[in-house]
N, C-alpha and C positions, 0 to 999 in steps of 0.2 A: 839494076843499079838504081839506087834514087839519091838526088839529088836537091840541096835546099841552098837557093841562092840571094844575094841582096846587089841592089840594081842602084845605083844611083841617076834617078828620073830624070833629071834635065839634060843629063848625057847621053841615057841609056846603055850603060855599060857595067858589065859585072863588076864589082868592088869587093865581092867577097861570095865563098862557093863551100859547100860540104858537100861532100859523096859517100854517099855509103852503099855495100854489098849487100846488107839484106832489109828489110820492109819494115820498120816498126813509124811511130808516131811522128809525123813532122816538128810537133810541137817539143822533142826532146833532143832537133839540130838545131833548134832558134838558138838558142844561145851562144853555141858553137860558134856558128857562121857572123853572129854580132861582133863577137870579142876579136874575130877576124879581120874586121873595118878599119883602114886607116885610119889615124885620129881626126887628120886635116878633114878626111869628110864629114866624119862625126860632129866635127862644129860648125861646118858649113850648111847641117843637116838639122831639120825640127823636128818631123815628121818619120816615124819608118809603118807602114803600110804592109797587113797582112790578112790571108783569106781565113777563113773558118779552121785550117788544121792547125794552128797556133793559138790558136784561143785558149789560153790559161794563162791563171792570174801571175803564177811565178814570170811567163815570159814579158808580159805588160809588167810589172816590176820591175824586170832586169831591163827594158830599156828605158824605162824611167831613171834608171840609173844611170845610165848615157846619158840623158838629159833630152831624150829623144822622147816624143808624145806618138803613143799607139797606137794604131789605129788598124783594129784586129775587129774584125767581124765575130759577132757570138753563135758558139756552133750550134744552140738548141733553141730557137726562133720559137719553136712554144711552151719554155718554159716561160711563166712571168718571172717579172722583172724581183718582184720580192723576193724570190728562191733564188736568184742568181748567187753564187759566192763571189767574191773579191768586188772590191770597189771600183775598179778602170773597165773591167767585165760587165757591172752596172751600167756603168756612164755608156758602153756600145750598145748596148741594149735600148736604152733610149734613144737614141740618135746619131749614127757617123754623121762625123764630118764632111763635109765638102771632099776632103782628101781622098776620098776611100775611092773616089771614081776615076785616079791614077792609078790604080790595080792594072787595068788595060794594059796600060804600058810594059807591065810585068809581065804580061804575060804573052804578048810581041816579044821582048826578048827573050822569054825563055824558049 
């Protein structure tokens, strides 16, 4: 079974969950599990925070579209930065934010 969840940090508690029976890409429940967030926390929210299997540029899109700022680790550390596609993929590449060191948290609750 695998499972792709979103936590809201200062609570630590699930806010929204996909399950699925068989194995494929993390990066193709992100969306899923977004559109499943209450709205209330959506706006109470800036940040949504994720590891390496999300990393593409469609899902930093789609929570730009929230109005939510990404903060997605890039899953291939040697390519440079000029070869990267999408431009938020760019911007990780250079530098996370401070935010990206509440991952922890995520992963005590999971």
């Amino acid at each position: 079974m695998k499972s792709t969840i979103i936590i809201a940090l200062k609570l630590q508690i699930i806010v929204s969950f996909k399950l699925g029976l068989n194995f494929r890409h993390d990066s193709k429940d992100f969306p899923k599990a977004l559109e499943n967030v209450p709205k209330f926390i959506i706006k109470k929210s800036k940040y949504i925070i994720g590891d390496k299997g999300y990393d593409l540029g469609y899902n930093q899109e789609f929570a730009r579209s929230y109005g939510l700022i990404s903060v997605i680790l890039a899953r291939y550390e040697g390519v440079p930065v000029y070869r990267t596609k999408g431009y938020y993929r760019k911007r990780m590449k250079k530098g996370l934010p401070k935010e990206y060191k509440q991952r922890t948290k995520i992963e005590t609750v999971h």
